[in-house]
C-alpha atoms as an extended CHARMM CRD file, in Angstrom:
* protein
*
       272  EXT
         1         1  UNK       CA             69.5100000000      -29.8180000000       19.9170000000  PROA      1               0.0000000000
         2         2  UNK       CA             66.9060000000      -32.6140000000       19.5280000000  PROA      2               0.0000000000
         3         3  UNK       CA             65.0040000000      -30.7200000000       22.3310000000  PROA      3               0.0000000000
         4         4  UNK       CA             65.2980000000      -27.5090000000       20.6200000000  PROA      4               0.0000000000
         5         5  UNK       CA             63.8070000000      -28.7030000000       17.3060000000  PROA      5               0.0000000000
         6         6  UNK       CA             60.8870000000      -30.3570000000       19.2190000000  PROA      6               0.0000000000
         7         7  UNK       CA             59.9870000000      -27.0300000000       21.1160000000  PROA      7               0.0000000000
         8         8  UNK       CA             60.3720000000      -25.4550000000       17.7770000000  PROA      8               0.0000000000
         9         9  UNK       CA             58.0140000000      -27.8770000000       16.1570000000  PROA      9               0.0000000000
        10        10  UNK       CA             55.9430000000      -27.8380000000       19.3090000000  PROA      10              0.0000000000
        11        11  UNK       CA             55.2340000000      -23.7370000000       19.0770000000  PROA      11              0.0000000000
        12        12  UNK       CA             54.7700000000      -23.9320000000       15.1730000000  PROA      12              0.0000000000
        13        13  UNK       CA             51.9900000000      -26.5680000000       15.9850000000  PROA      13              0.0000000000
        14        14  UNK       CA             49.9670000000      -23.9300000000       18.1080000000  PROA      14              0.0000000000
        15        15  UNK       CA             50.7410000000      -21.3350000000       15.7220000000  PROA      15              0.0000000000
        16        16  UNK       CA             49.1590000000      -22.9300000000       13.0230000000  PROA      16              0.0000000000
        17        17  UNK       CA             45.5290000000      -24.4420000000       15.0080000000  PROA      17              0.0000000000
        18        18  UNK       CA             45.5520000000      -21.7170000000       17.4530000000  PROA      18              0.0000000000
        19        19  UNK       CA             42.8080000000      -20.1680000000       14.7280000000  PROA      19              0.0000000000
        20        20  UNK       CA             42.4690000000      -23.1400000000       12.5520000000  PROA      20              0.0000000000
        21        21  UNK       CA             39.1820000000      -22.1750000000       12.3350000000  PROA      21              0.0000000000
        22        22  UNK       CA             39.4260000000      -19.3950000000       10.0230000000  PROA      22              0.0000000000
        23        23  UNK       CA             35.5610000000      -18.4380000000        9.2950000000  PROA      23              0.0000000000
        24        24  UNK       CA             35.1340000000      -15.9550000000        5.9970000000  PROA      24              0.0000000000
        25        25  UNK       CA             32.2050000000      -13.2740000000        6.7250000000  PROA      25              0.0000000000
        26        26  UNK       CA             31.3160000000      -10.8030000000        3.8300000000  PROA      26              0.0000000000
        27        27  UNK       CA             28.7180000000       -8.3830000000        2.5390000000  PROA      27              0.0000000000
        28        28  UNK       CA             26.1250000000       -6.5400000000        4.0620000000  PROA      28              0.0000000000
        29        29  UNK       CA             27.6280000000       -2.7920000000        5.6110000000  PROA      29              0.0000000000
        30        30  UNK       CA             24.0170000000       -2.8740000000        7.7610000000  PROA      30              0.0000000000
        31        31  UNK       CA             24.9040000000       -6.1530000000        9.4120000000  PROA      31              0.0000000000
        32        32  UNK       CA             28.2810000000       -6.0100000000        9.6850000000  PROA      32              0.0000000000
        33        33  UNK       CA             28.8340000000       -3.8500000000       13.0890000000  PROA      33              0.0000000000
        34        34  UNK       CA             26.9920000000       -6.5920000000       14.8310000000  PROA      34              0.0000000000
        35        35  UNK       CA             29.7000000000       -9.0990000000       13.2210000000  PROA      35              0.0000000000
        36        36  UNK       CA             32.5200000000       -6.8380000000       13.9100000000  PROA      36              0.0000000000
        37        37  UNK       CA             30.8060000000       -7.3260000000       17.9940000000  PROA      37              0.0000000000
        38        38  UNK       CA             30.8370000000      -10.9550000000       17.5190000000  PROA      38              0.0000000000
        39        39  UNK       CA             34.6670000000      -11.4040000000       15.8720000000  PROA      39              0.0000000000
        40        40  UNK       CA             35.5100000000       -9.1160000000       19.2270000000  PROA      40              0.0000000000
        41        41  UNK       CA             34.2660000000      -12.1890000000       20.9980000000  PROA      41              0.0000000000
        42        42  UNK       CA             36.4750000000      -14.7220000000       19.4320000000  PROA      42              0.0000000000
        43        43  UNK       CA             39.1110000000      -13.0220000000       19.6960000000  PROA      43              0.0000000000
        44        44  UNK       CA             38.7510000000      -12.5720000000       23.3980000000  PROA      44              0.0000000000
        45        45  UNK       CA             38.5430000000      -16.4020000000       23.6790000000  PROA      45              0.0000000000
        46        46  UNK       CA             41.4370000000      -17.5270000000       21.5020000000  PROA      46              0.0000000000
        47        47  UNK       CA             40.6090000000      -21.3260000000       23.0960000000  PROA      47              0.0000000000
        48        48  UNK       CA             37.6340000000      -21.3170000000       20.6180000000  PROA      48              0.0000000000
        49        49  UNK       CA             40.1250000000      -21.8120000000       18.1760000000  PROA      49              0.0000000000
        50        50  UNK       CA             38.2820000000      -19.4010000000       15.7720000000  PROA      50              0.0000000000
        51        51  UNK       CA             38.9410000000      -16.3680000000       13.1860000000  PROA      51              0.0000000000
        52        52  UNK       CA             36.6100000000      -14.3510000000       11.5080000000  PROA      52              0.0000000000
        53        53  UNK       CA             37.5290000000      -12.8720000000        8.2260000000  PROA      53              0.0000000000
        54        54  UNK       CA             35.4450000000      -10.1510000000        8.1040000000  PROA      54              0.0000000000
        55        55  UNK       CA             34.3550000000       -7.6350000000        4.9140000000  PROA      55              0.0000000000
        56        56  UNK       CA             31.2400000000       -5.1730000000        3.6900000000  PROA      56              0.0000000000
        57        57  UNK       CA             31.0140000000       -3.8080000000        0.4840000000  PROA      57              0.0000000000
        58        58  UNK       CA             26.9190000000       -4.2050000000        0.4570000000  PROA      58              0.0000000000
        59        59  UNK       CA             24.2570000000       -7.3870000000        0.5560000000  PROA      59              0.0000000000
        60        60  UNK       CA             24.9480000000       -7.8150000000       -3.3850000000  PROA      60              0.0000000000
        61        61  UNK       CA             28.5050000000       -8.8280000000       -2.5050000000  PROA      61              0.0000000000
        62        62  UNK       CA             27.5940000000      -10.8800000000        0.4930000000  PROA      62              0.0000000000
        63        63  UNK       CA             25.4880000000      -12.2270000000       -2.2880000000  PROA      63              0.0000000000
        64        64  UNK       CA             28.1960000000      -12.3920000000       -4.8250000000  PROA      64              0.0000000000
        65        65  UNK       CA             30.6600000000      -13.9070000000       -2.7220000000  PROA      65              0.0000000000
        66        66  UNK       CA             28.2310000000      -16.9480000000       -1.4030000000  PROA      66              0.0000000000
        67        67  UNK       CA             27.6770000000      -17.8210000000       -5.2770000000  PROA      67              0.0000000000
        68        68  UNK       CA             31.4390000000      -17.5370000000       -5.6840000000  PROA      68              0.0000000000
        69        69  UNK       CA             32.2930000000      -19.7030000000       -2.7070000000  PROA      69              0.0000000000
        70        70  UNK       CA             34.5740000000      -17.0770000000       -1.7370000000  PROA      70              0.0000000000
        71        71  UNK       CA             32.7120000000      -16.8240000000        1.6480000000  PROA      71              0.0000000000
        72        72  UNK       CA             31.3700000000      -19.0310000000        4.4090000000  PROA      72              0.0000000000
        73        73  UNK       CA             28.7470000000      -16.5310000000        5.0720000000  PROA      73              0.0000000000
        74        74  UNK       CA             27.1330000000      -13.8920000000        3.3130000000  PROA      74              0.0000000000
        75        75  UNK       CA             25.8880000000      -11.0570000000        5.3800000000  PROA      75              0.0000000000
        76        76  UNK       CA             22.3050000000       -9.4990000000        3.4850000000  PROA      76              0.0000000000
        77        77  UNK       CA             20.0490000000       -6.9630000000        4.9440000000  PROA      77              0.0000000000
        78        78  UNK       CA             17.3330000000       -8.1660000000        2.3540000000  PROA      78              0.0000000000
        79        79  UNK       CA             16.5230000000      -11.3640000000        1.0530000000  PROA      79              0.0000000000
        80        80  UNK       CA             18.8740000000      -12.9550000000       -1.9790000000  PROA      80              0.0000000000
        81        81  UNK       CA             16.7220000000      -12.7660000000       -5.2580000000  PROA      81              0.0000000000
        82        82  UNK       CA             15.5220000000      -15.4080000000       -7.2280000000  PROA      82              0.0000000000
        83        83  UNK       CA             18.4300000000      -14.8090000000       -9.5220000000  PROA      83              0.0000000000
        84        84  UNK       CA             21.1920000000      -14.9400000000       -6.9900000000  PROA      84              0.0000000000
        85        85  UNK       CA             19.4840000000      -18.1150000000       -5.4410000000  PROA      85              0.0000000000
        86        86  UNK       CA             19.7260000000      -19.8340000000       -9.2640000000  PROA      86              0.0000000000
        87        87  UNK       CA             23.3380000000      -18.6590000000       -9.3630000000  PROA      87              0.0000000000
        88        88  UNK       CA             23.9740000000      -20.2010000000       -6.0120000000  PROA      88              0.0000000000
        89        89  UNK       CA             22.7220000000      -23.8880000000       -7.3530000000  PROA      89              0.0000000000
        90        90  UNK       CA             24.0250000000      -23.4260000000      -10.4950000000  PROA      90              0.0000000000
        91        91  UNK       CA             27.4050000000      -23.8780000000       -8.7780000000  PROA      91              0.0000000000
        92        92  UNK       CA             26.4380000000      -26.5810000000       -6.4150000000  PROA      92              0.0000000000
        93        93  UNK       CA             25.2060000000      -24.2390000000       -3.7860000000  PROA      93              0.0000000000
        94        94  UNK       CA             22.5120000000      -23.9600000000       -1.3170000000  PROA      94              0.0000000000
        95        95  UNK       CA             21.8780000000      -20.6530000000       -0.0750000000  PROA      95              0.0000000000
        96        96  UNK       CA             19.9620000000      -21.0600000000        3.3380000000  PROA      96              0.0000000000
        97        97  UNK       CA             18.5870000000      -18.2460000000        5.3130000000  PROA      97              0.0000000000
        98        98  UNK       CA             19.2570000000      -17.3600000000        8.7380000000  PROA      98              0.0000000000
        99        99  UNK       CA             17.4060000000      -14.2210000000       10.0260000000  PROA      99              0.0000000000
       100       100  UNK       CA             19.3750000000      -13.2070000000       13.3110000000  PROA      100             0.0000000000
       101       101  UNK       CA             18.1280000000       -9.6720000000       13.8710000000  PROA      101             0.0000000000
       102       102  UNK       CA             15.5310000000       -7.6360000000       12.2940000000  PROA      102             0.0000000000
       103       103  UNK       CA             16.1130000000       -3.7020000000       11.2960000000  PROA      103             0.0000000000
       104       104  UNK       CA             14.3580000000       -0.6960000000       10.7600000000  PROA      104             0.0000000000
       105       105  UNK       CA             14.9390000000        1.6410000000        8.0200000000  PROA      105             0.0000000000
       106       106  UNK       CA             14.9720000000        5.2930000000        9.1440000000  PROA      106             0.0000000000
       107       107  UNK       CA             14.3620000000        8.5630000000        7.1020000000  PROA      107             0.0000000000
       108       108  UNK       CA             16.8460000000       11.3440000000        8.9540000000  PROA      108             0.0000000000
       109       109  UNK       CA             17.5880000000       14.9270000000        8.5060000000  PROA      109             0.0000000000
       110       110  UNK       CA             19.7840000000       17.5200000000       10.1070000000  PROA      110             0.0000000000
       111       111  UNK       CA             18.5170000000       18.1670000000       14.0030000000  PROA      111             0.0000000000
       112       112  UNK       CA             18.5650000000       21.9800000000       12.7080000000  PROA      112             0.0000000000
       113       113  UNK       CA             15.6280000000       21.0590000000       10.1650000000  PROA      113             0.0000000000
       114       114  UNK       CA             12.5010000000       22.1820000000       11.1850000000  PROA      114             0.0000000000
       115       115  UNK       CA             10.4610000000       19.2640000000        9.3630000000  PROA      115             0.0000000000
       116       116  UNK       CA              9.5120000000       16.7350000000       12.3520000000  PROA      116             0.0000000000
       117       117  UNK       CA              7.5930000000       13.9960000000        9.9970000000  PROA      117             0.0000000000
       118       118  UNK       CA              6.9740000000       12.3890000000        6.9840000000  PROA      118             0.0000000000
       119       119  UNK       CA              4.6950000000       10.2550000000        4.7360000000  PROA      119             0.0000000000
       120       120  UNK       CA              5.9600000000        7.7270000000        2.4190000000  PROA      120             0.0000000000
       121       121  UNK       CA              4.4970000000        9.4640000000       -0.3520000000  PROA      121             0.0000000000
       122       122  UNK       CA              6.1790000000       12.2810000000        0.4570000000  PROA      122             0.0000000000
       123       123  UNK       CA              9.6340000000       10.3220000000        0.4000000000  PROA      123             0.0000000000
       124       124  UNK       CA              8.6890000000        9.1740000000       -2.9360000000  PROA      124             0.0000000000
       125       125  UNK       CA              8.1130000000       12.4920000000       -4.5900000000  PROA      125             0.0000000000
       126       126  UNK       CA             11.2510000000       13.6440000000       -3.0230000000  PROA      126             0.0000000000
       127       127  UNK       CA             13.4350000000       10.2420000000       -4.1710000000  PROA      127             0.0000000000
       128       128  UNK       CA             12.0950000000       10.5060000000       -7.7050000000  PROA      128             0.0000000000
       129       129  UNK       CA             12.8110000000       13.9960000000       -7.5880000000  PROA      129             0.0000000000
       130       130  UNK       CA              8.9860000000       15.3850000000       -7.7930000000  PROA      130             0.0000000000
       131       131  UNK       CA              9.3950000000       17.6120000000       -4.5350000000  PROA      131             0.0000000000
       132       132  UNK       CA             12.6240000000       19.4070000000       -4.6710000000  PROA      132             0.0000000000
       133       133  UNK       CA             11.9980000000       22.4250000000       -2.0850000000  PROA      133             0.0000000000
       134       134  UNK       CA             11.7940000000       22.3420000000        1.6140000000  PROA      134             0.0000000000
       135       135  UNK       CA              8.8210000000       24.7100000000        1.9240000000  PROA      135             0.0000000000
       136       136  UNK       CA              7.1230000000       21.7320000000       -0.0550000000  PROA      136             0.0000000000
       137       137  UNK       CA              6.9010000000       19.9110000000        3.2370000000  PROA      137             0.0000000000
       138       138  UNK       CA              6.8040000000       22.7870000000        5.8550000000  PROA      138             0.0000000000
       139       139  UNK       CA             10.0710000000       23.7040000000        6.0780000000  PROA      139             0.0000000000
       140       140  UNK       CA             12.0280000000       26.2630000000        4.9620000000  PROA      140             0.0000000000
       141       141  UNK       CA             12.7590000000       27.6340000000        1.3210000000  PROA      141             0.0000000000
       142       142  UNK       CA             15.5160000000       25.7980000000        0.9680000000  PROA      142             0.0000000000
       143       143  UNK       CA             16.6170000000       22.8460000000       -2.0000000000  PROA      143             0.0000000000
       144       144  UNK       CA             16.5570000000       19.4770000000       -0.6130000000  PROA      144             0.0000000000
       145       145  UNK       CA             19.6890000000       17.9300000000       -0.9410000000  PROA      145             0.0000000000
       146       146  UNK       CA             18.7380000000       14.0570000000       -1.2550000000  PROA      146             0.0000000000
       147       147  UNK       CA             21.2020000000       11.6910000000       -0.1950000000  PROA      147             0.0000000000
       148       148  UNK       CA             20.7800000000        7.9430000000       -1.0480000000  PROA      148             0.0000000000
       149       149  UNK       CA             22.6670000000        4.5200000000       -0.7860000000  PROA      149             0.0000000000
       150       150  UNK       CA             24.1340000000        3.0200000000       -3.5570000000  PROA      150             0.0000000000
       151       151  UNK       CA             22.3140000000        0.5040000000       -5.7030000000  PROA      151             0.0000000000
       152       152  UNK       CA             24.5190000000       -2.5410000000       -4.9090000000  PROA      152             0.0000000000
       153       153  UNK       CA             23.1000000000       -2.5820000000       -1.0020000000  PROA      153             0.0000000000
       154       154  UNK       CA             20.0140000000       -4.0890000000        0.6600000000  PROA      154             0.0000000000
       155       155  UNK       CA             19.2230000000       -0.9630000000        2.5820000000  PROA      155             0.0000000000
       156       156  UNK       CA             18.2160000000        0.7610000000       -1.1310000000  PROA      156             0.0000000000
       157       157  UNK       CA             16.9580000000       -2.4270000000       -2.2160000000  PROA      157             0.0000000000
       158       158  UNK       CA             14.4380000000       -2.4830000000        0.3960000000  PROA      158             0.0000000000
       159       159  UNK       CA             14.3540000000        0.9790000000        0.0060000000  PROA      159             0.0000000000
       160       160  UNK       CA             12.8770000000        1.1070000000       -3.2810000000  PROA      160             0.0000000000
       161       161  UNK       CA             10.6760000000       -2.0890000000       -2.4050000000  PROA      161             0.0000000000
       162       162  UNK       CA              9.1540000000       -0.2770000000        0.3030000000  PROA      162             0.0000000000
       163       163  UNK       CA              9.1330000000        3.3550000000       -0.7380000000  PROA      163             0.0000000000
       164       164  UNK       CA              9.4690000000        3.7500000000       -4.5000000000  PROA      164             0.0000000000
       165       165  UNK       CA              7.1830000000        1.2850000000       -5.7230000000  PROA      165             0.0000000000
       166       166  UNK       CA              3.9530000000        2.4470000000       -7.3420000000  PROA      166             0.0000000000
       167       167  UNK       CA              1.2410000000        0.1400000000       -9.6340000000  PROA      167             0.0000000000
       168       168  UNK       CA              3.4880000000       -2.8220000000       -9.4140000000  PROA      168             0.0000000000
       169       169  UNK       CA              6.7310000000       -0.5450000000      -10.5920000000  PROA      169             0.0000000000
       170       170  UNK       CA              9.7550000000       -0.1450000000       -8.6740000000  PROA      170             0.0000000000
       171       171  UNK       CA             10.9670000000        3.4960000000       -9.3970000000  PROA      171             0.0000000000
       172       172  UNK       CA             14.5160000000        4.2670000000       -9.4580000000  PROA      172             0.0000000000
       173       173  UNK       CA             16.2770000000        6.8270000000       -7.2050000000  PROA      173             0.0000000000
       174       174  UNK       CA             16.6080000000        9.9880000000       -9.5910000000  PROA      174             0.0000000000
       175       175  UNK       CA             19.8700000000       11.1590000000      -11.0780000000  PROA      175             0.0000000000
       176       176  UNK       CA             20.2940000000       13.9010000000       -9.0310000000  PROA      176             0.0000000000
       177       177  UNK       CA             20.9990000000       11.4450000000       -5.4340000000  PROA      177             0.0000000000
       178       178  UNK       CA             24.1350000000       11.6310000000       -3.8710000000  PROA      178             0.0000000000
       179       179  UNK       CA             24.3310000000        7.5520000000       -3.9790000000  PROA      179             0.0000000000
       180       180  UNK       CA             26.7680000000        6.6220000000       -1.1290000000  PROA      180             0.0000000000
       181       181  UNK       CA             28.3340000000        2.9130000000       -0.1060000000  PROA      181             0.0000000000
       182       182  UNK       CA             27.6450000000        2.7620000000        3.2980000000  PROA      182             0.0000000000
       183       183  UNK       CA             24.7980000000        3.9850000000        6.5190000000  PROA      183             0.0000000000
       184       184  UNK       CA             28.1250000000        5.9150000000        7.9820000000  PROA      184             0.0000000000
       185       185  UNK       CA             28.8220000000        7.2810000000        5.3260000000  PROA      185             0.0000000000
       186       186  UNK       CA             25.0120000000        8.7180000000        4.3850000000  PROA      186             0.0000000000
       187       187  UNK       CA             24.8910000000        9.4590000000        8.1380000000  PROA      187             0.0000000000
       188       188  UNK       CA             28.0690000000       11.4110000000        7.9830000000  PROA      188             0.0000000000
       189       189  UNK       CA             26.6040000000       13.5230000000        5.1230000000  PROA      189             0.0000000000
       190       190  UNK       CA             23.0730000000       14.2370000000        6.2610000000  PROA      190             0.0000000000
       191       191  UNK       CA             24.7190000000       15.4340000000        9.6910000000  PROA      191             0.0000000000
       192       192  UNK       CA             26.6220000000       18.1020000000        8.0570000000  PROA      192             0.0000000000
       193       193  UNK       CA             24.1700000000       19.2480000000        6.1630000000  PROA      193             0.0000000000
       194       194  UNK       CA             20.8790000000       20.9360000000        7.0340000000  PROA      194             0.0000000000
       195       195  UNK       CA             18.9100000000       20.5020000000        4.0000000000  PROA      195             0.0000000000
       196       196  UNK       CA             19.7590000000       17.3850000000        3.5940000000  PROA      196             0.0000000000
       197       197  UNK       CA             17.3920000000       14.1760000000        3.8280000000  PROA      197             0.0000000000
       198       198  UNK       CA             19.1810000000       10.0120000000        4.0540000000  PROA      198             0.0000000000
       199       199  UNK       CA             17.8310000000        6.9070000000        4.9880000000  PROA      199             0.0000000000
       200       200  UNK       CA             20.0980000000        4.7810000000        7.2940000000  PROA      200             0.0000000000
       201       201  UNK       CA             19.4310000000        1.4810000000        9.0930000000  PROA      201             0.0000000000
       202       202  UNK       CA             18.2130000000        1.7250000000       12.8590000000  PROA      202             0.0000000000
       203       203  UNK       CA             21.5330000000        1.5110000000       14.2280000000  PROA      203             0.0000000000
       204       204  UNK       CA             22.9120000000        4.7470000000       12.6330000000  PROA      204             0.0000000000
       205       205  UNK       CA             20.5150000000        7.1610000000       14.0950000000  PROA      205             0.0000000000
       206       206  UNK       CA             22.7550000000        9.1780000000       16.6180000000  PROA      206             0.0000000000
       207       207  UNK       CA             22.1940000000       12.7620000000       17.7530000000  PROA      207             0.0000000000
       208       208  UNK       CA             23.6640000000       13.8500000000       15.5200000000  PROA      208             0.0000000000
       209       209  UNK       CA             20.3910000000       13.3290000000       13.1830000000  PROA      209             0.0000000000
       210       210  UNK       CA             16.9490000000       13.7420000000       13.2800000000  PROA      210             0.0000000000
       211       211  UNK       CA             14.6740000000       10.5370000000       13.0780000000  PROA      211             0.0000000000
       212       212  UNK       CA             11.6540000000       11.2410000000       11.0360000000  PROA      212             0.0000000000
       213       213  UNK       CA              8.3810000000        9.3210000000       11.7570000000  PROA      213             0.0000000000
       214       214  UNK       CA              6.6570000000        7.7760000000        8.7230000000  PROA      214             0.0000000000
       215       215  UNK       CA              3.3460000000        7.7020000000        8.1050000000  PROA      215             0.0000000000
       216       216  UNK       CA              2.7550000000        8.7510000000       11.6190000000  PROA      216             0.0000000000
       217       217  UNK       CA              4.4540000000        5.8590000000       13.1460000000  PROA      217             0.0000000000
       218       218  UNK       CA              8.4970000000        6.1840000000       15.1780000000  PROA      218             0.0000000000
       219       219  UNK       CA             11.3180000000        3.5350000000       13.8750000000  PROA      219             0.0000000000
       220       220  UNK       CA             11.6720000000        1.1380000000       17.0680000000  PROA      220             0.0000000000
       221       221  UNK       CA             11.7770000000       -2.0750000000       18.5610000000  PROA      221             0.0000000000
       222       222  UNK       CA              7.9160000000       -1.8190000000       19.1000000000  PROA      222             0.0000000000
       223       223  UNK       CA              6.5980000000       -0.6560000000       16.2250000000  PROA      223             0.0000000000
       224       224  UNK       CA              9.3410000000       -3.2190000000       14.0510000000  PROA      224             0.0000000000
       225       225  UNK       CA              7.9030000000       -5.9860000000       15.7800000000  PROA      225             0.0000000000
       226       226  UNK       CA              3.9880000000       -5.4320000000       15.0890000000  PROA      226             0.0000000000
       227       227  UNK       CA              4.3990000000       -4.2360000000       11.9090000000  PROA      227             0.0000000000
       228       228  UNK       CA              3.1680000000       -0.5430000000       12.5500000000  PROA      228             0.0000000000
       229       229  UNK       CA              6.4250000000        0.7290000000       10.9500000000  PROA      229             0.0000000000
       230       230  UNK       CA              6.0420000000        0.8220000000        7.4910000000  PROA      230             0.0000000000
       231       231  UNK       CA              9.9140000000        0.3920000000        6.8610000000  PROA      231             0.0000000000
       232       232  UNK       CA             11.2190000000       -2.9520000000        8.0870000000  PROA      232             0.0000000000
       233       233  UNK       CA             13.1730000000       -6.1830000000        7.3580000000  PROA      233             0.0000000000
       234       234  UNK       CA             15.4030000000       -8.8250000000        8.2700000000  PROA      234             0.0000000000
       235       235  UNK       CA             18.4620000000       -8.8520000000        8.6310000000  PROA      235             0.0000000000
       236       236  UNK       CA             20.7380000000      -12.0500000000        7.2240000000  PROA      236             0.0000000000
       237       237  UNK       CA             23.4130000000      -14.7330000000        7.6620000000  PROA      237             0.0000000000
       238       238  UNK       CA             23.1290000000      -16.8120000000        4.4060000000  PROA      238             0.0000000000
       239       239  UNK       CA             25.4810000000      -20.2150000000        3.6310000000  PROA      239             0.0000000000
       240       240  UNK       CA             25.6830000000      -22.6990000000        1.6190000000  PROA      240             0.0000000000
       241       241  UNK       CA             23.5370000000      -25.1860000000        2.8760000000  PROA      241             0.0000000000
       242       242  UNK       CA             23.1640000000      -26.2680000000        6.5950000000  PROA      242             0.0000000000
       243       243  UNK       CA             26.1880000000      -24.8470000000        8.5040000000  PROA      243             0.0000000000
       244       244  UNK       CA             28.7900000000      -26.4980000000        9.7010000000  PROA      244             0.0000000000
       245       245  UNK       CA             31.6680000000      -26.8550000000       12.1410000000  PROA      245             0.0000000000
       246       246  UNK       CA             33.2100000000      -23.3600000000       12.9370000000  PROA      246             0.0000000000
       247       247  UNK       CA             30.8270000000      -21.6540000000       10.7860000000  PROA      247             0.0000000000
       248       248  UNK       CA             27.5920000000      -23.4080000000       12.2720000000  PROA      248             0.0000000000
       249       249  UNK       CA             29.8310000000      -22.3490000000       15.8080000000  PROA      249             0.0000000000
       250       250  UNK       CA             29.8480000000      -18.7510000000       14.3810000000  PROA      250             0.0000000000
       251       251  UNK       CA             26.1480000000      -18.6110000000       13.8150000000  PROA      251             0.0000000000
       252       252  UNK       CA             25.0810000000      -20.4780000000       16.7090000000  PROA      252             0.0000000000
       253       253  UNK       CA             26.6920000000      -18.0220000000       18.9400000000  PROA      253             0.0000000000
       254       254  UNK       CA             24.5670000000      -15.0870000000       17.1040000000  PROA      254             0.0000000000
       255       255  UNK       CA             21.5730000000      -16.4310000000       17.7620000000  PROA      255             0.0000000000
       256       256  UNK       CA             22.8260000000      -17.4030000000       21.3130000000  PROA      256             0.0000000000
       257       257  UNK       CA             21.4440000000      -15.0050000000       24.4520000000  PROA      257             0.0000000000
       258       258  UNK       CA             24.8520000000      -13.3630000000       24.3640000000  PROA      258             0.0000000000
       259       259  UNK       CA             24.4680000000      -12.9730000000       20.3100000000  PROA      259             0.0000000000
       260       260  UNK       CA             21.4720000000      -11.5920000000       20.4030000000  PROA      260             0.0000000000
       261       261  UNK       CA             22.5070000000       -9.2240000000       23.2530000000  PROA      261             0.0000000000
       262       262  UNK       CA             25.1720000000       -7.7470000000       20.7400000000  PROA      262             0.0000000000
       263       263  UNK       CA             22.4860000000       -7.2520000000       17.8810000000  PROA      263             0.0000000000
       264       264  UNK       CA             20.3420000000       -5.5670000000       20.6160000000  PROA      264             0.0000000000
       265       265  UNK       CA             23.0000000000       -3.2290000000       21.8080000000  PROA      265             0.0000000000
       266       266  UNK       CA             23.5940000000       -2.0370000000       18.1110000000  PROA      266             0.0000000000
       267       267  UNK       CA             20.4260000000       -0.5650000000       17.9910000000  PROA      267             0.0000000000
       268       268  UNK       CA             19.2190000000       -3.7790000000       15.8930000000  PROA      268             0.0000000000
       269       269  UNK       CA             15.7700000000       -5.4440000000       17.2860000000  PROA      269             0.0000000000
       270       270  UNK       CA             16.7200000000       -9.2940000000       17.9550000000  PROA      270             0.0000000000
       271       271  UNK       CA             14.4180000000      -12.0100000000       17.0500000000  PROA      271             0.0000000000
       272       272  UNK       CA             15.0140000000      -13.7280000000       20.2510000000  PROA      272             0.0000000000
């Protein structure tokens, strides 16, 4: 019986550290496939002896959640703002940075749309709602249905940084958006419709949509890299101060070769 009780004890031992490391990951719907590639990993080496807790909901909850201490890391595709960052040490917390990939963000249509390119003033006129007709651009006499991400994600706030910004003002998307929660999701609609025009993150541009240079210049690793494309960024791990333990193993291993690798093959450029 003795025995017994000690095997017992024994197997609820490794239950309990066999992920004692339990590492919380939240935010950013951008960055988050490449997490969801790097969880795979620790879970196909249980020895590690860590979890990943993982969660999107957009940068301003990664953001949110860091502030909160509800997170170990807070997954951004933009930089926190100056108010987020006051937050943060307002409750004892130091956000620190950690670029591990950067991103470009891609204007995309339906492949049946005959439009092939695009200028950013153009996007402007069409996001503020100034040019609402296909023909306006070269295409056919059709509405443009405009299709937009929701206002709580980086990939609209660098969005409207980047592309609705004029004399010092950032412009708001106009009323009349479809604003959506997620790339898949404004991916999903643009491909089902023909006059529709989104703006996803590098990594959802499938053939199922139509990439539309900007300014003259293609979304890609090159052009991302020297600064051609007018539409870039970073993409972000943030904690609370320097990292530690499991999460300080979790980041390492994202900017390791093999982390890096994963970021590459999700369509993401890596810094490394």
């Amino acid at each position: 019986m003795k025995k017994l009780l000690a095997l017992v004890a024994v197997f609820a031992l490794m239950a309990s550290t066999a992920y004692a490391g339990k590492v919380e990951v939240k935010g950013s719907t951008t960055v988050l496939p490449l997490m969801q590639l790097v969880d795979d990993h620790f879970k196909a080496n249980p020895d590690l002896g860590i979890q990943i807790s993982l969660s999107g909901g957009g940068s301003s909850n990664g953001a949110k959640a860091l502030i909160d201490g509800t997170t170990d890391i807070g997954m951004m595709s933009r930089d926190m703002k100056d108010k987020e960052i006051k937050a943060a040490k307002s409750n004892g917390r130091e956000p620190m940075q950690h670029v591990v990939a950067y991103d470009c963000i891609v204007p995309v249509v339906h492949p049946d749309n005959p439009v092939s390119a695009i200028t950013k003033e153009q996007l402007f006129k069409i996001y503020t709602g100034e040019l609402t007709n296909w023909s306006e651009l070269g295409g056919q006499d059709e509405e443009i249905v405009v299709v937009s991400r929701d206002t709580s994600s980086g990939t609209y706030d660098c969005w409207k940084s980047k592309i609705m910004k004029r004399d010092g003002k950032k412009h708001k998307v106009f009323p009349g958006a479809s604003l959506l929660a997620s790339n898949g999701a404004v991916a999903q609609a643009v491909s089902k419709n023909v006059q529709a025009i989104g703006y996803v993150g590098l990594a959802y541009v499938n053939s199922e949509l139509k990439a539309l240079p900007v300014d003259g210049v293609a979304a890609g690793v090159k052009s991302a890299m020297d600064g051609s494309y007018p539409i870039s960024r970073g993409l972000n791990l943030y904690t609370a101060g320097q990292p530690t333990g499991d999460t300080k193993t979790v980041i390492d291993f994202v900017m390791s070769p093999a982390g890096q690798k994963m970021a590459a093959d999700e369509g993401f450029i890596p810094i490394k």
